[in-house]
C-alpha positions as CSV (number, residue, x, y, z in Angstrom):
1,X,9.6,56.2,-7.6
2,X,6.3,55.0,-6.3
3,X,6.5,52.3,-9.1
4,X,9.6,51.0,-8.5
5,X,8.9,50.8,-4.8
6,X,5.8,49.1,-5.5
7,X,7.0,46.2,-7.8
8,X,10.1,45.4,-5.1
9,X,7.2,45.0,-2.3
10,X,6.2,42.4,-4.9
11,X,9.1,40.3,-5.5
12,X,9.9,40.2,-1.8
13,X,6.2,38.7,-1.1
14,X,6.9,36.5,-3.9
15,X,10.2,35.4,-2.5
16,X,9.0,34.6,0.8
17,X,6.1,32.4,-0.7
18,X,8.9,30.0,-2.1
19,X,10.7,29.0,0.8
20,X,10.6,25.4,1.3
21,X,9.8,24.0,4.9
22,X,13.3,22.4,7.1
23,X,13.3,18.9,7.0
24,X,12.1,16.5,9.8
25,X,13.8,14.2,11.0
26,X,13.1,10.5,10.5
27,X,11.6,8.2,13.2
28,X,13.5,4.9,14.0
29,X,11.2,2.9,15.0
30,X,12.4,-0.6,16.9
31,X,10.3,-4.5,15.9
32,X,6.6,-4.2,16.0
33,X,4.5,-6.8,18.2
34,X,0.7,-7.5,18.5
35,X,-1.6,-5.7,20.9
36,X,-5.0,-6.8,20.0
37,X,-6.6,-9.6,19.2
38,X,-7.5,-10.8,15.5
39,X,-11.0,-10.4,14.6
40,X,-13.2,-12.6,13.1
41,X,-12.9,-12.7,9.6
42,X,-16.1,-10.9,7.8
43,X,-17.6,-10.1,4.7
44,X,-18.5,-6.8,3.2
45,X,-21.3,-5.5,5.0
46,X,-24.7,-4.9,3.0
47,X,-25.4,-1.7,1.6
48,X,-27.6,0.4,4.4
49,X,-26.1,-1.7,7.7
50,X,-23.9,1.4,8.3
51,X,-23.4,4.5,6.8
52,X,-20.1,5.1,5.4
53,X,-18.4,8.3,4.5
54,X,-17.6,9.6,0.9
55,X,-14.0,7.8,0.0
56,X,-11.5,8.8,-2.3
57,X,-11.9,7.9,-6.0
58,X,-9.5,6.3,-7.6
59,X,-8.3,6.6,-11.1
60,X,-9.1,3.8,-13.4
61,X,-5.5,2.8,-14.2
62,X,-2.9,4.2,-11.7
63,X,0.3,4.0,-12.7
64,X,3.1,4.4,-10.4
65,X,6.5,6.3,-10.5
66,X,9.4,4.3,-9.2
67,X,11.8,6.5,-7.5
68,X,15.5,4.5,-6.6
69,X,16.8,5.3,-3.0
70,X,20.0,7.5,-3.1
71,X,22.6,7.9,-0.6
72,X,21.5,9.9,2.4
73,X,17.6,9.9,1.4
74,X,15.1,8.9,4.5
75,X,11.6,7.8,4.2
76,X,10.4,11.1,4.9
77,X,12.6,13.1,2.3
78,X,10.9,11.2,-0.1
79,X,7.9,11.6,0.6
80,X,8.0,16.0,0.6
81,X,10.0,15.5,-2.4
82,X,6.6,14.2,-4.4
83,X,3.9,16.0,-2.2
84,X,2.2,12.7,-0.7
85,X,2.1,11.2,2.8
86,X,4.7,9.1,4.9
87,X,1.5,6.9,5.3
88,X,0.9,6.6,1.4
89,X,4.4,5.5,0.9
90,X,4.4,3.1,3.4
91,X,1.2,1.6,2.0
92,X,2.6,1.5,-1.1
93,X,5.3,-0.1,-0.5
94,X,4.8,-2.5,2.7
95,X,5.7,-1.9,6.3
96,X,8.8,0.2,5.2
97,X,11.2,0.9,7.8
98,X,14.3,3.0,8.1
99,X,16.3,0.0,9.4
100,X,14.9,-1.9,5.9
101,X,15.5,1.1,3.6
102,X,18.7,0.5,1.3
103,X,20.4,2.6,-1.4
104,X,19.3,1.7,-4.8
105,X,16.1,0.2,-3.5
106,X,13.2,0.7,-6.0
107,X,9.9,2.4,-4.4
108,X,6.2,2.9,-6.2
109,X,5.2,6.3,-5.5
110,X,1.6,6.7,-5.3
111,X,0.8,9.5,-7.7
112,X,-2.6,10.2,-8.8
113,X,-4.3,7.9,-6.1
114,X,-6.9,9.1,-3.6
115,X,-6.9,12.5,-4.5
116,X,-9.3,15.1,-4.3
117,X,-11.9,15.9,-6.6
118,X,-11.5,19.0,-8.7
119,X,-14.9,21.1,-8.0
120,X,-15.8,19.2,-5.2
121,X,-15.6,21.8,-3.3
122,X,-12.8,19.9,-1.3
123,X,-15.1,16.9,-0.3
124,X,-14.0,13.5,-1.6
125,X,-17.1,11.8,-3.9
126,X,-18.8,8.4,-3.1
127,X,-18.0,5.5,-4.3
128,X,-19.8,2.4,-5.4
129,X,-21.2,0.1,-3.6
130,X,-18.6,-3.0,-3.4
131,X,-18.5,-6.0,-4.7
132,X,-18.9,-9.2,-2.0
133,X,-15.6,-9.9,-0.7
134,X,-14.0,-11.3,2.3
135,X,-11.4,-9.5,4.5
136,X,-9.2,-11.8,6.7
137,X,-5.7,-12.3,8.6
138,X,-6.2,-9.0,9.8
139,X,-3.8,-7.9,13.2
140,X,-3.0,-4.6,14.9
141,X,0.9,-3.9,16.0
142,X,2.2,-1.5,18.2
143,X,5.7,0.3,16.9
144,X,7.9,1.6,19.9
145,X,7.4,5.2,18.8
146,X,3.9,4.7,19.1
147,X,2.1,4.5,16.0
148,X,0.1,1.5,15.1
149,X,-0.1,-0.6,11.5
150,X,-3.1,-2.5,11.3
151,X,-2.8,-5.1,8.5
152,X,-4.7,-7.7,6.6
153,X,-5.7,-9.2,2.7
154,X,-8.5,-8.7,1.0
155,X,-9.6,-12.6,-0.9
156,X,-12.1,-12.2,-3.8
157,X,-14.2,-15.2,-3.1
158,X,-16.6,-15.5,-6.4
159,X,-18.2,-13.8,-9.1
160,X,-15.0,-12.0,-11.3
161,X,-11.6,-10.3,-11.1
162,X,-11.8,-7.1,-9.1
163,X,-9.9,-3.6,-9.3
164,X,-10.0,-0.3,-7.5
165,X,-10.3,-2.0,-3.9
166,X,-10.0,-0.1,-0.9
167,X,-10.5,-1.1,2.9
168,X,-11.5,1.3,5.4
169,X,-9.6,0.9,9.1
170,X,-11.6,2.0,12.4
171,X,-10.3,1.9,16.1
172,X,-12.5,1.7,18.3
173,X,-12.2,2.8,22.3
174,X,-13.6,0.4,25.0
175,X,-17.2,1.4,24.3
176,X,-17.2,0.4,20.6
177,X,-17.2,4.0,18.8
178,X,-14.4,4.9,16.4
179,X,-11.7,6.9,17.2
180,X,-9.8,7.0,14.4
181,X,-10.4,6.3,10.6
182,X,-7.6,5.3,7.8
183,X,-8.6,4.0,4.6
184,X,-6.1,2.1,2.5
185,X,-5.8,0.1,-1.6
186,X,-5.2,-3.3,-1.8
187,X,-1.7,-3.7,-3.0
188,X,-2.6,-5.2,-6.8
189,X,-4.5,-3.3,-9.2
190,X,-6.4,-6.0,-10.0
191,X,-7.4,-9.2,-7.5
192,X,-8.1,-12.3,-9.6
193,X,-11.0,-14.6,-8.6
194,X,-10.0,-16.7,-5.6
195,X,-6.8,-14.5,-5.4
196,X,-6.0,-12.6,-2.6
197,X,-4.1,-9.2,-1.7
198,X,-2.6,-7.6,1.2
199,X,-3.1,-4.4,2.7
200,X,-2.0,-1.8,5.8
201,X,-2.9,1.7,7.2
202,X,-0.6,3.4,9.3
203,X,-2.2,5.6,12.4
204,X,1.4,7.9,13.2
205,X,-0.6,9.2,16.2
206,X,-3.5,7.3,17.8
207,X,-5.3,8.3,19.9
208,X,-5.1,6.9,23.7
209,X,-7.7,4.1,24.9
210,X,-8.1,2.0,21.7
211,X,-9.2,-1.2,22.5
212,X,-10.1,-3.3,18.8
213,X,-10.5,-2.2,15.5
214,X,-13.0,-3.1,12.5
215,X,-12.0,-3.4,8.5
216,X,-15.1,-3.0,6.1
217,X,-14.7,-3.2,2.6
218,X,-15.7,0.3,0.9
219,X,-14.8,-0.3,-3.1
220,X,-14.1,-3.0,-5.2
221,X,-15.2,-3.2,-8.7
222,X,-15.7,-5.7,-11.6
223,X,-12.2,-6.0,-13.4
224,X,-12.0,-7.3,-17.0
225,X,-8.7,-8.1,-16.2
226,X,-6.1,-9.6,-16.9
227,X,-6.5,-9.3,-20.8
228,X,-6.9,-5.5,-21.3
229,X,-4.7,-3.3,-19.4
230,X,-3.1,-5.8,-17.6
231,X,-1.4,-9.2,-18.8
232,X,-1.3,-12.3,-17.3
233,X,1.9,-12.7,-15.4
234,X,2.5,-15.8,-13.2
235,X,5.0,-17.1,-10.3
236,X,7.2,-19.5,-11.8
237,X,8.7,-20.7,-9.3
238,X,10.4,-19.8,-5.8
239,X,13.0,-20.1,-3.6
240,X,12.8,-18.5,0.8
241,X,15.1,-18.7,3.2
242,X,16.5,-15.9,6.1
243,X,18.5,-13.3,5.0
244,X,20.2,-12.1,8.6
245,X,17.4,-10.2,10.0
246,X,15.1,-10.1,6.6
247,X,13.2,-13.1,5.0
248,X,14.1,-12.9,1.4
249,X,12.3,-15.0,-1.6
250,X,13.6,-15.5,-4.9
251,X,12.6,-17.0,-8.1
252,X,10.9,-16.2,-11.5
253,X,7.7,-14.5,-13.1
254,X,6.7,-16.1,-16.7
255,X,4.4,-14.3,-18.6
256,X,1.1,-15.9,-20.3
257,X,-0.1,-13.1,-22.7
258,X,0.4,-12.2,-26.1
259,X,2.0,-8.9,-25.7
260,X,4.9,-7.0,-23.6
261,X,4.2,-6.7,-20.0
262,X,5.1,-3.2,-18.5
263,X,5.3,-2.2,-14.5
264,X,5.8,-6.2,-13.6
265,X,5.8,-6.0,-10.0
266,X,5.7,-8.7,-7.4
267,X,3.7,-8.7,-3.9
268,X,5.3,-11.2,-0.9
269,X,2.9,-11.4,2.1
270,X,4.3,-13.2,5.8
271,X,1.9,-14.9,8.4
272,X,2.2,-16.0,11.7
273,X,1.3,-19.2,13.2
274,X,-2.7,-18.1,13.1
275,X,-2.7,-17.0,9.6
276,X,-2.7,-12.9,10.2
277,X,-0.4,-10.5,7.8
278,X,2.8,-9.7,9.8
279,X,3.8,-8.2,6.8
280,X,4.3,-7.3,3.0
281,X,5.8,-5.8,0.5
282,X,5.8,-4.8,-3.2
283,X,8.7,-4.0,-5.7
284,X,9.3,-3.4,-9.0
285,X,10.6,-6.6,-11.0
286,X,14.0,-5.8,-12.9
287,X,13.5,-2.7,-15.0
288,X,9.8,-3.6,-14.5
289,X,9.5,-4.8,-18.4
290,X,8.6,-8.7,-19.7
291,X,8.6,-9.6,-23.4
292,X,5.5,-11.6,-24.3
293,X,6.4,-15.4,-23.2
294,X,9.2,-14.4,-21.6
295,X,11.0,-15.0,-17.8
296,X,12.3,-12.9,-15.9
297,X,13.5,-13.2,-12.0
298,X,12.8,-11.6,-9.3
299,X,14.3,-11.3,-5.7
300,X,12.4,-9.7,-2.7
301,X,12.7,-9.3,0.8
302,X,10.9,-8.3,4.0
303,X,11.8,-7.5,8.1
304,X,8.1,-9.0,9.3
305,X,6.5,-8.1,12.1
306,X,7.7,-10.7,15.3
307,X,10.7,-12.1,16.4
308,X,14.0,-10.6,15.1
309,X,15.0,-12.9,12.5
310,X,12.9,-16.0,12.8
311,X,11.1,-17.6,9.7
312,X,7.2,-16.5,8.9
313,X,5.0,-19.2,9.4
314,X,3.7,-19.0,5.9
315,X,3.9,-16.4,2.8
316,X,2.4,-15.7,-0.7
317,X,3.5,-14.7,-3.2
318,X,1.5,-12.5,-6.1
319,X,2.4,-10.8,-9.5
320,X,1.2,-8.2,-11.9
321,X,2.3,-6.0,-15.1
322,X,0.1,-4.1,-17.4
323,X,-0.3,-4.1,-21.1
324,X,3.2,-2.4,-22.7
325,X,2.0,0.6,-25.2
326,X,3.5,-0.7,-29.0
């Protein structure tokens, strides 16, 4: 009898242990708009000027999942459904909205990047010391539910192609010391020399009193890409116009290598007027496959950051696909 009674008291603890937390609802959050002031773009600081913390590591090759958007599904539904942060899918994927998100929409999941160090003891191991590179258009915006996106690309200026890059975001209160800390990838796997590559970190709850921000550069490695792991893939050619409230850009990505091209993706990055990032976004191409020579074409849009509907100042566009297995 004592047995019996001992191995229910187990199955009920075991049951509780499984229930799965009630859903929270999604924010809807209105146009963003500027609060601070650009700052001057700047270089990666020296190694010793300031002492960073450990940052995630990366693993060599991520490869995302693509997840389609069904009927019904919010932002946040996806993101419990594969255990990572709203931030990490917005990231991923651009400044994603609710208003933006449509059914049958394809989204990269970020699997496998920034995560924790088996062993470690829960700390996150340092990284290397980067590689010179320059961040610019970098701007802060303000969403009416009161989180804040800073934004910006990082531009490889010399030496070779570079993967694994990752910014670090500060805001800073009126005195000059941080009070808050995001760190963020660069959208490609791999920035080409004298290529550039957008970035954001999302803040859901800053704290009161921020007054500017700072971006430093805290990884960015030699890449002997494209040529390995990752073909050659080019823009073609391109086609923008408004799209209602969206800015949408069409065209067609060619690839240069030898081989198949899997994962082909394409980045589209707005300015405004003083060449800062009011937006981006990256989305699978197609099924995301490109036989070797071959076109394919490719159609992508974005809400940017300013007034409802009205045309960027300027955009770029940016693709990539990795080497398909035989």
């Amino acid at each position: 009898m004592r047995r019996a009674m001992r191995w229910m008291t187990i199955a009920i603890i075991l049951s509780a242990g499984c229930s799965r937390p009630t859903d929270t609802p999604t924010p809807t959050p209105g146009p963003l708009r500027v609060i601070l002031p650009t700052p001057t773009p700047r270089a990666t600081r020296l190694p010793g000027e300031r002492t960073l913390p450990p940052t995630f590591t990366p693993a060599p090759t991520p490869t995302p999942v693509i997840h389609v958007v069904q009927p019904g599904e919010t932002l946040i539904d996806i993101a419990q459904r594969y255990n990572i942060s709203l931030d990490a899918l917005q990231a991923a994927n651009g400044v994603l909205t609710p208003e933006t998100l449509q059914i049958g929409q394809q989204l990269i999941i970020p699997i496998g990047i920034g995560q924790l160090v088996p062993g470690s003891g829960g700390l996150l191991l340092p990284t290397p010391t980067p590689l010179p590179v320059t961040i610019q258009g970098t701007a802060l915006y303000e969403t009416p539910a009161g989180s804040v996106w800073v934004l910006g690309e990082v531009l490889n200026p010399e030496g070779t192609a570079l993967e694994n890059t990752q910014v670090r975001v500060a805001l800073l209160d009126g005195s000059g010391a941080e009070v808050a800390v995001g760190t963020a990838f660069a959208a490609l796997d791999v920035i080409p020399l004298g290529g550039k590559s957008p970035f954001g970190v999302l803040f859901v709850s800053p704290p009161a009193g921020v007054a500017s921000f700072v971006v430093t550069a805290i990884r960015a490695e030699a890449s002997p890409e494209p040529g390995n792991r990752y073909m050659p893939v080019v823009i073609a050619s391109r086609q923008s116009a408004m799209d209602g409230l969206q800015f949408k850009v069409t065209g067609s990505i060619a690839s240069q290598g030898g081989f198949n091209a899997a994962g082909v993706s394409v980045v589209l990055t707005t300015y405004d007027e003083a060449g800062r990032v009011t937006g981006y976004r990256q989305a699978i191409v197609g099924d995301g496959t490109l036989a070797a020579g071959g076109v394919i074409e490719f159609e992508i849009a974005i809400a940017p950051n300013g007034p409802a509907g009205s045309l960027p100042a300027d955009y770029s566009l940016a693709a990539q696909g990795r080497t398909a297995q035989p």
